[in-house]
DRENDO-1510 file (C-alpha; in Angstrom, 1 decimal, always signed):
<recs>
REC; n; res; u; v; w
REC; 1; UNK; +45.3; -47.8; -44.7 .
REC; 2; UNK; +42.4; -46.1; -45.3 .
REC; 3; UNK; +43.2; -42.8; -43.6 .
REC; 4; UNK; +46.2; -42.7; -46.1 .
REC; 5; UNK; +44.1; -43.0; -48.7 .
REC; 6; UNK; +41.6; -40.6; -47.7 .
REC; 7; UNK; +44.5; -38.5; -47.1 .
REC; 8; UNK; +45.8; -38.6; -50.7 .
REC; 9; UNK; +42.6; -38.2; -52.0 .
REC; 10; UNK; +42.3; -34.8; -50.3 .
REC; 11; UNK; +45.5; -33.8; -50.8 .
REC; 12; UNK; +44.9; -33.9; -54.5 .
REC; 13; UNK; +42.4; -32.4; -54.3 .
REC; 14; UNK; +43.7; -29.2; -52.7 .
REC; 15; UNK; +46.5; -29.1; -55.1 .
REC; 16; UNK; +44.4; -29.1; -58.0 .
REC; 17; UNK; +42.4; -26.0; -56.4 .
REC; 18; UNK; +45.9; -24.8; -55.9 .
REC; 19; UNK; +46.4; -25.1; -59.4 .
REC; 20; UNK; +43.4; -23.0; -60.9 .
REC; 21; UNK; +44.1; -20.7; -58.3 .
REC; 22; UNK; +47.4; -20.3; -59.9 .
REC; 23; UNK; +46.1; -20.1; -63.6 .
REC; 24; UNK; +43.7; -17.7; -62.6 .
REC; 25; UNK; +46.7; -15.5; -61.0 .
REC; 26; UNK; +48.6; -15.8; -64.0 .
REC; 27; UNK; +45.8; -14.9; -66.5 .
REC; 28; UNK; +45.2; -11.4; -64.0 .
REC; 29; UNK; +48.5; -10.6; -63.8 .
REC; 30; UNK; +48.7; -10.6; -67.5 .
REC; 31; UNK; +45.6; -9.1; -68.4 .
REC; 32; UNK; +47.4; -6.3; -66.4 .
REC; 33; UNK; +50.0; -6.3; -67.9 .
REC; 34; UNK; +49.7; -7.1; -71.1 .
REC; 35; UNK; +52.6; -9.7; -70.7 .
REC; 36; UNK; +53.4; -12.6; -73.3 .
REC; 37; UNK; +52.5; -16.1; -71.9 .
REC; 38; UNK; +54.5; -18.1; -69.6 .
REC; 39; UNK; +55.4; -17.7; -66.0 .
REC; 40; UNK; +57.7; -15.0; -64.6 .
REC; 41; UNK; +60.2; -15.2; -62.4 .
REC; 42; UNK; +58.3; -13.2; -60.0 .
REC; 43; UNK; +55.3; -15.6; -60.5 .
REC; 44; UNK; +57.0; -18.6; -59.5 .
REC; 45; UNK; +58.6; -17.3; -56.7 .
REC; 46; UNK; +54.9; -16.5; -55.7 .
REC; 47; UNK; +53.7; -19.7; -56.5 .
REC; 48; UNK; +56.2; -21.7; -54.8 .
REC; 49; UNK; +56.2; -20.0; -51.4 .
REC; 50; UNK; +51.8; -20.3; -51.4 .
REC; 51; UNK; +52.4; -24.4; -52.5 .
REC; 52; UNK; +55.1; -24.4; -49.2 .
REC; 53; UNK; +52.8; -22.8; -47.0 .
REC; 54; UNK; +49.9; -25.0; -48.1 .
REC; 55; UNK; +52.0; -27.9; -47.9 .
REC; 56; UNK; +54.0; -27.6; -44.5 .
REC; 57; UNK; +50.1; -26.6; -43.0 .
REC; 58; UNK; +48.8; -30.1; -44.6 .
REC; 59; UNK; +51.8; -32.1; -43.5 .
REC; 60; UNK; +51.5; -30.7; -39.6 .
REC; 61; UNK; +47.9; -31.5; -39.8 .
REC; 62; UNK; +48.5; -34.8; -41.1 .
REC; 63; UNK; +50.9; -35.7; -38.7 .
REC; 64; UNK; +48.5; -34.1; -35.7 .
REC; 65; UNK; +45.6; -36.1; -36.7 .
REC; 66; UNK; +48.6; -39.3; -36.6 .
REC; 67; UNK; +49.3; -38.4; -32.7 .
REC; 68; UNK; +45.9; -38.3; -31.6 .
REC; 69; UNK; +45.1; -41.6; -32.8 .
REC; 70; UNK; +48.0; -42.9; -31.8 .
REC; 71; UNK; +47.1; -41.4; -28.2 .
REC; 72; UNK; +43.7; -42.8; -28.4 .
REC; 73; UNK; +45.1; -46.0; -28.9 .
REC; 74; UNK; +47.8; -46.4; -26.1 .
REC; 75; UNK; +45.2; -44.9; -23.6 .
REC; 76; UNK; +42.6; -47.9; -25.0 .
REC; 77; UNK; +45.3; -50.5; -24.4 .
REC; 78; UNK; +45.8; -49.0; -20.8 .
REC; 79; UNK; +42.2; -49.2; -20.0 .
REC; 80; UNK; +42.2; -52.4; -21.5 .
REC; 81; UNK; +45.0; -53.8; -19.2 .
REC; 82; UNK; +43.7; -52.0; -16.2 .
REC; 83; UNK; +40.4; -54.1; -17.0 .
REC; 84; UNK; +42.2; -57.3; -17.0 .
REC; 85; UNK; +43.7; -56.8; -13.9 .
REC; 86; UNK; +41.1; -56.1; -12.1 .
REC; 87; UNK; +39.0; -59.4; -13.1 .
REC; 88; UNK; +42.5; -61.4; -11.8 .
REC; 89; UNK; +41.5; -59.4; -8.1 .
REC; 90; UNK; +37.8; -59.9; -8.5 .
REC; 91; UNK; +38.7; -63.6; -9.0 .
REC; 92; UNK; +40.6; -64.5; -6.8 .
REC; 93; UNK; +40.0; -65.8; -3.3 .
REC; 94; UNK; +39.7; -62.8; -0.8 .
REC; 95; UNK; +42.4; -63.6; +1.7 .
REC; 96; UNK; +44.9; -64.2; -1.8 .
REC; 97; UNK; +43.8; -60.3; -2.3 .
REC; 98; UNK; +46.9; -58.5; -1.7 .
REC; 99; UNK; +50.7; -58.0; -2.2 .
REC; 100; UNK; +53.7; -60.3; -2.1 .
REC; 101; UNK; +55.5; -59.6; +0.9 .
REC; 102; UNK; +52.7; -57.1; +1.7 .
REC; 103; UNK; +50.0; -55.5; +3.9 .
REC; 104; UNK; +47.7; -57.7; +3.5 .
REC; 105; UNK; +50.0; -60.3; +2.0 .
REC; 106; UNK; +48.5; -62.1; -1.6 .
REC; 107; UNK; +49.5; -63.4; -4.4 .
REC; 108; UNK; +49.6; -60.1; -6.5 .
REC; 109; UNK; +53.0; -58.5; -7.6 .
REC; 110; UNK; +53.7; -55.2; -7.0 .
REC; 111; UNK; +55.1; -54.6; -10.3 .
REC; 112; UNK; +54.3; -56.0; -13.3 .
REC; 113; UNK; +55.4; -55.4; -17.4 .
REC; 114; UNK; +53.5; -56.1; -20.2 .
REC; 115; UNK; +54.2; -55.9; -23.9 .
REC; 116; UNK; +51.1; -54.5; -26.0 .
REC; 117; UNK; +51.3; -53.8; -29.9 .
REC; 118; UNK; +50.6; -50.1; -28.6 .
REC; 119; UNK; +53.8; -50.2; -26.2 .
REC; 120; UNK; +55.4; -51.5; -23.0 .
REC; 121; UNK; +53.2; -50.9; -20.2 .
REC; 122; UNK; +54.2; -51.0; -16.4 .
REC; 123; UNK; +51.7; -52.0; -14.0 .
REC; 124; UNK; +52.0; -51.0; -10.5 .
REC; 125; UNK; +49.9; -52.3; -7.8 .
REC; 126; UNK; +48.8; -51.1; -4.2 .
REC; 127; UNK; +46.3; -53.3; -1.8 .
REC; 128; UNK; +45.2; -51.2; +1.2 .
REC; 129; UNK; +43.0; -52.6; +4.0 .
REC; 130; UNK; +40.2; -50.2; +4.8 .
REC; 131; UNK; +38.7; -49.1; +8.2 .
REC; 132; UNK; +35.3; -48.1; +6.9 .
REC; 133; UNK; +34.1; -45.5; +9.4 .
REC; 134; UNK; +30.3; -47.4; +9.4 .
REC; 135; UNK; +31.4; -49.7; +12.4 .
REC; 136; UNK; +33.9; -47.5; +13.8 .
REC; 137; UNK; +37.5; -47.6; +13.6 .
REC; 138; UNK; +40.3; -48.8; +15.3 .
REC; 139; UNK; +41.3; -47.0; +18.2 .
REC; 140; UNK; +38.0; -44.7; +18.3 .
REC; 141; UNK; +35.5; -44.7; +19.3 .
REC; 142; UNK; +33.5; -47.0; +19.0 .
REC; 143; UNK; +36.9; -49.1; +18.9 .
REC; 144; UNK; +36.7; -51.8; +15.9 .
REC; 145; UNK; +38.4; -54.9; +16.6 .
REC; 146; UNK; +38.2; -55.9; +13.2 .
REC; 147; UNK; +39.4; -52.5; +11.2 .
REC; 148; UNK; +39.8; -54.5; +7.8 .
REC; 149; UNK; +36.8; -53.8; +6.7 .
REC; 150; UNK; +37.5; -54.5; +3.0 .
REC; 151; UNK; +40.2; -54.0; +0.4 .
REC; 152; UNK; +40.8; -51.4; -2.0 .
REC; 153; UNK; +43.0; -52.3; -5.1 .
REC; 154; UNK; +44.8; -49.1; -7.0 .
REC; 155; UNK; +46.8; -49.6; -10.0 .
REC; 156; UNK; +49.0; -46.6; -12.0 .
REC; 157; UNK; +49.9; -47.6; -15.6 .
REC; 158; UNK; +52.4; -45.6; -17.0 .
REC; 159; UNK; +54.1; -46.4; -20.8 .
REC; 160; UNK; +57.6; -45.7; -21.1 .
REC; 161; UNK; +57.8; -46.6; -24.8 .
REC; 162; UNK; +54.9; -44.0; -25.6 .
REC; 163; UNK; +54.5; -40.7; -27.1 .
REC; 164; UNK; +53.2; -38.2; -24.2 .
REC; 165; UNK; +51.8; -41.0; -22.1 .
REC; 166; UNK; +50.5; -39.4; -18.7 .
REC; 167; UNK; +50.4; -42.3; -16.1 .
REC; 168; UNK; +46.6; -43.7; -15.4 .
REC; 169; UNK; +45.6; -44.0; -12.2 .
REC; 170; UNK; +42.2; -47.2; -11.6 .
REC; 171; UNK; +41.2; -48.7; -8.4 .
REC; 172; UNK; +38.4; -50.6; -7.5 .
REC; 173; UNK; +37.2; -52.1; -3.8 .
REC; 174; UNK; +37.0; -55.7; -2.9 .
REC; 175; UNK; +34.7; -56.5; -0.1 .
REC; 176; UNK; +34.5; -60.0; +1.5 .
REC; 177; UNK; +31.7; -62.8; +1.2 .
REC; 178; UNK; +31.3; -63.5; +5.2 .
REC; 179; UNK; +30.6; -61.6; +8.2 .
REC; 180; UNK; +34.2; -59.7; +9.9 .
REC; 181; UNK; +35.7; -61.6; +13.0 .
REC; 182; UNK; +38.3; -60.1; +15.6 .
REC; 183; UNK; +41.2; -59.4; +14.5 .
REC; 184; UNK; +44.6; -61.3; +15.5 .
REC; 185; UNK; +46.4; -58.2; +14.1 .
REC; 186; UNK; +46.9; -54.6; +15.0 .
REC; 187; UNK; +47.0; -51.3; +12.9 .
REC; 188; UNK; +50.7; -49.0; +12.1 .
REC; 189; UNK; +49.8; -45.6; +11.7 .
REC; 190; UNK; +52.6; -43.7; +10.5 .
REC; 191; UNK; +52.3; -39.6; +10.3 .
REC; 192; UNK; +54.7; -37.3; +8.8 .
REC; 193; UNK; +55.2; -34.0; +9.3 .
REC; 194; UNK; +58.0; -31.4; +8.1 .
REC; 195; UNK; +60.0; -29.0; +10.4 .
REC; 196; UNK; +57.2; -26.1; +11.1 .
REC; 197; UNK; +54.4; -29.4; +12.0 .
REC; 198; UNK; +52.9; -29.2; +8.6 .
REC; 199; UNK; +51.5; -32.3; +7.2 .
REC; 200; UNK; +53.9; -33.7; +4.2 .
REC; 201; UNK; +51.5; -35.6; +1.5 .
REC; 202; UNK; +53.3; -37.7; -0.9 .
REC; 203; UNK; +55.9; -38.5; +1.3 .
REC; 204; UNK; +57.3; -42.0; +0.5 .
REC; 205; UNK; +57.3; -44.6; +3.4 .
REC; 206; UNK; +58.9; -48.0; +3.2 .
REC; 207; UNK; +58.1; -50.5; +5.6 .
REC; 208; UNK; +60.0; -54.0; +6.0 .
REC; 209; UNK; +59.1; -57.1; +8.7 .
REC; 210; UNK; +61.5; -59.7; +8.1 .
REC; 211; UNK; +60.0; -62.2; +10.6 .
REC; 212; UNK; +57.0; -62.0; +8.6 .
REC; 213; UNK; +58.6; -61.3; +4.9 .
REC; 214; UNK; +56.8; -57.6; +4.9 .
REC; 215; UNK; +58.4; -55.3; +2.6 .
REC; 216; UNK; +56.2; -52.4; +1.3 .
REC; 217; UNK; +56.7; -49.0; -0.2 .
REC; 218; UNK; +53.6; -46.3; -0.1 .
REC; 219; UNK; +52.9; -43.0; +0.1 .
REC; 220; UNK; +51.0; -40.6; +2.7 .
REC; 221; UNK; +47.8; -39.0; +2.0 .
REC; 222; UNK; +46.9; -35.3; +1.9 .
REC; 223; UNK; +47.1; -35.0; +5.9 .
REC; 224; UNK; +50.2; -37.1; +5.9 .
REC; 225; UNK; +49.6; -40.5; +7.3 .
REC; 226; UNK; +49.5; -43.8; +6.2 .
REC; 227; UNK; +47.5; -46.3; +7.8 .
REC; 228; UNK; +48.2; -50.0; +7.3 .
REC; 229; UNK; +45.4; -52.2; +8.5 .
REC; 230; UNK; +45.5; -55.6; +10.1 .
REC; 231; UNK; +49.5; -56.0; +10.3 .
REC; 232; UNK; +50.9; -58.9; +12.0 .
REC; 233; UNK; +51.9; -58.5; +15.4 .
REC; 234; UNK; +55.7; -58.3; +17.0 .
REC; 235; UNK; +57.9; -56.3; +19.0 .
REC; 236; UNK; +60.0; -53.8; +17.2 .
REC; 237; UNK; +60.2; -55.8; +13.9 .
REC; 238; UNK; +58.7; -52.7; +12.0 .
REC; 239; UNK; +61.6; -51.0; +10.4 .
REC; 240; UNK; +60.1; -47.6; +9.0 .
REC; 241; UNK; +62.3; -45.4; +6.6 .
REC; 242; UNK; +60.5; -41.8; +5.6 .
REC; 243; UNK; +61.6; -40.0; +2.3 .
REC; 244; UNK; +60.1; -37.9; +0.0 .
REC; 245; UNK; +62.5; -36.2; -3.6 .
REC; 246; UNK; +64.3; -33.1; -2.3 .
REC; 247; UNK; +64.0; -33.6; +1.5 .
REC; 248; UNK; +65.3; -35.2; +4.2 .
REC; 249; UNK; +65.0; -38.7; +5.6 .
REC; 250; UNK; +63.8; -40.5; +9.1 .
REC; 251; UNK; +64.2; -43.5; +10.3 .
REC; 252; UNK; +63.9; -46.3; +13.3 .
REC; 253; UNK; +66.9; -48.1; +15.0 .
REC; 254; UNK; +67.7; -51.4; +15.6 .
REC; 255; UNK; +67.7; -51.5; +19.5 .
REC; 256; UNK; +70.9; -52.7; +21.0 .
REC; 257; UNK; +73.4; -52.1; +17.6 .
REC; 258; UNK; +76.7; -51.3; +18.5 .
REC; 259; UNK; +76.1; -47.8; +16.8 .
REC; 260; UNK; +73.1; -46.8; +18.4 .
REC; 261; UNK; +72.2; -49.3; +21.3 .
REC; 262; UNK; +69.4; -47.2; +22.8 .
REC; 263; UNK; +67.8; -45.3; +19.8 .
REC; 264; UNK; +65.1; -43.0; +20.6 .
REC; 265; UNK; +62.8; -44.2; +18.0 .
REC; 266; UNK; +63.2; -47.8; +17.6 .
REC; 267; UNK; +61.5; -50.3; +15.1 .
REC; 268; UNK; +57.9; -49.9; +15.5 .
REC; 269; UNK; +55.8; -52.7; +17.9 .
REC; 270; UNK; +52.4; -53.5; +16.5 .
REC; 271; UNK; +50.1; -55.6; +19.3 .
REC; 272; UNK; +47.0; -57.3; +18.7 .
REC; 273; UNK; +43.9; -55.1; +17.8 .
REC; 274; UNK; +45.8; -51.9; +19.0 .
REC; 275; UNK; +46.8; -49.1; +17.1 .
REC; 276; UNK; +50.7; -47.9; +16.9 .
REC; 277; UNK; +51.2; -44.5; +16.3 .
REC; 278; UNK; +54.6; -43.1; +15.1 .
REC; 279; UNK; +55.9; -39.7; +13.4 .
REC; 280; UNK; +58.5; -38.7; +11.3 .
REC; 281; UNK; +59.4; -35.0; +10.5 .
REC; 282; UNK; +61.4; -34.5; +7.4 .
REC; 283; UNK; +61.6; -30.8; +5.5 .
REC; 284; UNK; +63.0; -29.7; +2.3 .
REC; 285; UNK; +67.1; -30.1; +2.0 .
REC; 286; UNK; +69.3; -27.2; +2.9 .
REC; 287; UNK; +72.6; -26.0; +1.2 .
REC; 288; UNK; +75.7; -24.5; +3.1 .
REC; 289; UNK; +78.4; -22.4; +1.2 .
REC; 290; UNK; +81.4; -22.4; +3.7 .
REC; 291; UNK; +84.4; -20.1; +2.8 .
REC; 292; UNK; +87.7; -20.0; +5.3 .
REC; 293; UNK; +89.6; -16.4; +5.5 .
REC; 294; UNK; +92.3; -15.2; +7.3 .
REC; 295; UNK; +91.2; -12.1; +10.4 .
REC; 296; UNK; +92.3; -9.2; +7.4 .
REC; 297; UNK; +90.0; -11.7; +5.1 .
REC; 298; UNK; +92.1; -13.2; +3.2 .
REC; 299; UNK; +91.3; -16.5; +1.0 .
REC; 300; UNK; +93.2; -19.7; +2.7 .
REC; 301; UNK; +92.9; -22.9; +2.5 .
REC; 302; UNK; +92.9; -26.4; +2.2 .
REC; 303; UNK; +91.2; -25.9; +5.3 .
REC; 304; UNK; +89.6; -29.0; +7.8 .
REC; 305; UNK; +86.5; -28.4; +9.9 .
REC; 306; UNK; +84.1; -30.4; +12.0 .
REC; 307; UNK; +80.0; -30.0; +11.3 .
REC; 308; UNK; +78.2; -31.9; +14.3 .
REC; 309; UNK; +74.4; -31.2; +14.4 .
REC; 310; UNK; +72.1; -30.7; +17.3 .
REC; 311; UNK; +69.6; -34.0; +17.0 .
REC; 312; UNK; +69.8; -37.1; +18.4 .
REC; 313; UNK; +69.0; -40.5; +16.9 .
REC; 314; UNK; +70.2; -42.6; +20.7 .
REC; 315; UNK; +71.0; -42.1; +24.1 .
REC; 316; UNK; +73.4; -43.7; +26.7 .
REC; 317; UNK; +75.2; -42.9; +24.9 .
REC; 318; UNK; +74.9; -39.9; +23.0 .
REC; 319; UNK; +74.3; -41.0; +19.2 .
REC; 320; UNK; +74.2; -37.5; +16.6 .
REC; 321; UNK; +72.4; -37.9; +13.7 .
REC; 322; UNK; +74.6; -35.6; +11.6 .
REC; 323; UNK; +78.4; -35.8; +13.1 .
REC; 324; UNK; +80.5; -35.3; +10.0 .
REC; 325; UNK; +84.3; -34.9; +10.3 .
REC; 326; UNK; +86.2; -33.6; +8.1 .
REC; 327; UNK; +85.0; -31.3; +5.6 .
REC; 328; UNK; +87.9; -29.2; +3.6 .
REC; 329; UNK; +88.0; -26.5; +1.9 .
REC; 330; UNK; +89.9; -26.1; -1.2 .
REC; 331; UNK; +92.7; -24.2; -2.5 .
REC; 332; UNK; +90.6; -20.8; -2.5 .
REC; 333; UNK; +89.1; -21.6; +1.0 .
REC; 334; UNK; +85.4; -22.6; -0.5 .
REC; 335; UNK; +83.5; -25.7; +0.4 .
REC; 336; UNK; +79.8; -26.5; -0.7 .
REC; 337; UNK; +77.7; -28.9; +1.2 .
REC; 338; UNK; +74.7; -29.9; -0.4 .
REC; 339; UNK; +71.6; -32.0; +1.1 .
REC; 340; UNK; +71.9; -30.5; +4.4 .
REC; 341; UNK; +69.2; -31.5; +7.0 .
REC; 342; UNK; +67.8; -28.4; +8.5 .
REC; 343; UNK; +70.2; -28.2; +12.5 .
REC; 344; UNK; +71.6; -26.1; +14.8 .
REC; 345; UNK; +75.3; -26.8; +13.5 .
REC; 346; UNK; +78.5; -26.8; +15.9 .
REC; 347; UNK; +81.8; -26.1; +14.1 .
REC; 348; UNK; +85.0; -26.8; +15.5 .
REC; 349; UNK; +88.8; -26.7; +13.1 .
REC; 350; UNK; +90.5; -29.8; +13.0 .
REC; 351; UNK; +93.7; -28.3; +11.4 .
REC; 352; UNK; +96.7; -28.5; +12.4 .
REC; 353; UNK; +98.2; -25.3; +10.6 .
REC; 354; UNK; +95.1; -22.8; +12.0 .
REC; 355; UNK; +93.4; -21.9; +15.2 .
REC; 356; UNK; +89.6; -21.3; +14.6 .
REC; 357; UNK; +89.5; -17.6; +15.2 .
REC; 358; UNK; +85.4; -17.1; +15.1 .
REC; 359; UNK; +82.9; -17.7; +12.3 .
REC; 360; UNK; +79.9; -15.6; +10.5 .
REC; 361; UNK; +77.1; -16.5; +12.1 .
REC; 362; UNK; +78.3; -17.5; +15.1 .
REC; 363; UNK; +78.2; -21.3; +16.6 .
REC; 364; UNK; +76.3; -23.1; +16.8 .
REC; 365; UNK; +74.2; -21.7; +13.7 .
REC; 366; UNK; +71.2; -22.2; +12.7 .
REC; 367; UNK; +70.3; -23.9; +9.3 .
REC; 368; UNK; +67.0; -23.9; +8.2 .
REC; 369; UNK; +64.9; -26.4; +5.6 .
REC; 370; UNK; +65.2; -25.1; +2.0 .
REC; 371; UNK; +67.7; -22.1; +2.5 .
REC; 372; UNK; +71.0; -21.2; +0.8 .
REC; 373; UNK; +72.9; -20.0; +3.6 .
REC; 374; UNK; +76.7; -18.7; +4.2 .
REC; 375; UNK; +78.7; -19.5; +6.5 .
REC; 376; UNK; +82.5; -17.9; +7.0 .
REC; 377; UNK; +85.4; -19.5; +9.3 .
REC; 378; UNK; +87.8; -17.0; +10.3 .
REC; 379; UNK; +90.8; -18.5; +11.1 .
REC; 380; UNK; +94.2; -17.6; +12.6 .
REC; 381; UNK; +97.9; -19.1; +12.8 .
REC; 382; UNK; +98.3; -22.0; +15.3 .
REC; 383; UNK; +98.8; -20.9; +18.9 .
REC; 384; UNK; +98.9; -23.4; +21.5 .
REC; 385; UNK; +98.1; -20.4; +24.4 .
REC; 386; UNK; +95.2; -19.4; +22.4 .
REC; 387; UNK; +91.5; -19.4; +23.2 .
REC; 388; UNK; +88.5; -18.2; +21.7 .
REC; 389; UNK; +86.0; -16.7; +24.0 .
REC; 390; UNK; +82.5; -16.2; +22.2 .
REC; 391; UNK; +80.3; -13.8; +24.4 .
REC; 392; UNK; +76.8; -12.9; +23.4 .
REC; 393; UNK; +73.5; -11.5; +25.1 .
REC; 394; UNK; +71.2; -14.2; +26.3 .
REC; 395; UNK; +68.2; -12.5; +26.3 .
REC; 396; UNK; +68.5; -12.2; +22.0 .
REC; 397; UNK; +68.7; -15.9; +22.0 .
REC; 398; UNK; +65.0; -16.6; +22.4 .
REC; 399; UNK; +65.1; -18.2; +19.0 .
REC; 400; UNK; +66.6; -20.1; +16.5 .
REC; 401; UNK; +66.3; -16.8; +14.1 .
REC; 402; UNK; +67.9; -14.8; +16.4 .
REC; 403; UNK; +71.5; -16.7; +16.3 .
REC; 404; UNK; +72.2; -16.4; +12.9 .
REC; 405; UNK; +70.6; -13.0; +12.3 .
REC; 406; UNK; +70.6; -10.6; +15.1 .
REC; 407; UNK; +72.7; -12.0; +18.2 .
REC; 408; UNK; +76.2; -9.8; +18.0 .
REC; 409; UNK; +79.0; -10.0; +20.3 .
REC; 410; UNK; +79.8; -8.0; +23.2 .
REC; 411; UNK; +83.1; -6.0; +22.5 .
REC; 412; UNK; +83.2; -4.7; +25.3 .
REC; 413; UNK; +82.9; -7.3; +27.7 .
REC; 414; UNK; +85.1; -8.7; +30.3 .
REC; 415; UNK; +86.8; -11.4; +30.3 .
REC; 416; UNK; +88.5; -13.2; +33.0 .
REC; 417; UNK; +90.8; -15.9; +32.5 .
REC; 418; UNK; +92.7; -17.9; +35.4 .
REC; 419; UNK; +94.2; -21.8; +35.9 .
REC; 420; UNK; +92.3; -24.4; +38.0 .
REC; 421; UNK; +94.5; -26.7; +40.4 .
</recs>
């Protein structure tokens, strides 16, 4: 109330100095002159457009001075409720210091709303176990049995309901009253990496242990691992799923599923005061613009093809982690395929009008993490003698670059077909 007051008071101010500023205008412009009195209709036009220009400068300034405080306060309540949070942690008992459902498990919620006069605040938790480096760590040397060390509690507060709220980031550590005893848990390190073996920071790992109701989400740090501290023990209960916005995603297997009964990386196994290590590489997702034409490249389509990539998720049999069938082109032979995982793509035609005649580059292809790339099926009419004979030079295939870039066919090769009996 105040500030409005103080407002008005200077506002009237300025006008009044407005005012003689005007008169005295007037009385030179006359003098001049040698005008009768009263305004002109030059002088008002004068007038009004100064009074507009002071005004609209007043009124932004006003309503400036009205967002800063407004700022001040919703970053005062967030301080303010980061505060109170932390004396609930400080307060309670050490071993109730940590997440529901968590690593280490408590009796904090992840997530938590609140409804302040300044706005609606979320409050989102995370309770790490640290390895302080003092006594060792586990798996070094020396090895620590006991890695928990203590607990550090970070909490982001963000404000959906406020005016250019940046999200506030607090954390504080939590140490415990007695002396550290072995540990009857082990340690999950998890490491990401993207396709060239550069660490990914930020990447988003979620973690769930249903035998022990463990469901966590958190991020890697700046060399890309996360480390959780003193988890439970059990064999392959750890189901790990890696994702970050705008790239690709890894994951673990259930051993023995009908899909995938012998996946190469299967839920993780944490044992008692060991370390489990496990990587996931994820990159940056791909796009593939696939046109079908004709051999005097002509537009055709609806056209169905086969995409089978080159990884594999399971052996014993053979499980592909990208084995799509089928795509189609339209009407004018073009198909887009987004949020492609970087591959060395086969592709095969599953129609039944069209022989697949050859494609631009050649299969299998190489699709690399973050690209745009083309791809062009050349197809011809159905011919049950047909086959397609794709020769190339070996010695230009040295690597993945190479097959979509530089590797031609040989023309002039021969070609010798015959019939087994």
């Amino acid at each position: 109330m105040n500030t409005v007051v103080d407002f008005l008071i200077w506002y009237t101010y300025n006008v009044t100095v407005y005012m003689k500023f005007i008169a005295r205008l007037r009385k030179k412009i006359l003098e001049h002159f040698r005008w009768v009195a009263g305004f002109g209709l030059v002088e008002s036009i004068v007038g009004v457009a100064i009074f507009a220009i002071i005004g609209v400068s007043v009124y932004s300034t006003y309503v400036r001075i009205f967002q800063v405080i407004r700022a001040t306060k919703e970053k005062d309540a967030a301080i303010a409720l980061a505060n109170e949070e932390f004396e609930v942690v400080r307060n309670l008992p050490y071993s109730d210091v940590g997440i529901m459902n968590g690593i280490p498990p408590g009796k904090i919620p992840a997530t938590q709303v609140f409804q302040r006069a300044e706005g609606r605040y979320t409050v989102s938790t995370v309770i790490r176990n640290i390895d302080d480096l003092f006594d060792g760590t586990a798996g070094g040397t020396p090895n620590d049995l006991s890695p928990a060390d203590y607990k550090l509690a970070e909490l982001t507060i963000t404000c959906t309901s406020c005016q250019r709220f940046t999200p506030i980031v607090f954390n504080t550590r939590v140490s415990p009253k007695n002396l550290e005893s072995a540990s009857t848990n082990g340690s999950l390190f998890v490491q990401v990496f993207d396709a060239n073996g550069n660490a990914v920071k930020d990447a988003t790992v979620h973690i769930v242990n249903s035998s022990s109701s463990i469901d966590i989400t958190d991020v890697t740090d700046n060399t890309g691992w996360l480390r959780i501290i003193d988890a439970p023990p059990g064999v392959n209960v750890y189901q790990i799923t890696v994702s970050k916005n705008g790239y690709s995603t890894e994951q673990t297997y259930t051993p023995g599923s009908p899909q995938n009964p012998n996946p190469i990386k299967p839920h993780a196994t944490v044992a008692v005061q060991e370390v489990t290590q496990t990587s996931f590489a994820i990159d940056g997702l791909s796009t593939l613009n696939v046109s079908s034409v004709t051999e005097s490249c002509s537009a055709v389509g609806p056209l169905n093809f086969h995409l089978k990539g080159s990884k594999l998720i399971g052996t014993s049999p053979d499980v592909y982690k990208y084995d799509e069938n089928p795509y189609v082109t339209d009407s004018s032979g073009i198909k887009v395929i987004p949020d492609l995982e970087w591959d060395t793509l086969t592709i095969t035609s599953t129609n039944a009008a069209y022989d697949l005649a050859g494609t631009i580059p050649l299969s299998p292809m190489g699709l690399a993490p973050s690209t745009t790339q083309n791809l062009m099926l050349v197809v011809a009419d159905k011919d049950p003698q047909a086959i397609m004979v794709t020769v190339r030079d070996l010695l230009r295939l040295s690597t993945q670059k190479h097959i979509f870039s530089e590797t031609q066919p040989l023309t002039t090769s021969r070609v010798r077909l015959g019939t087994l009996h």
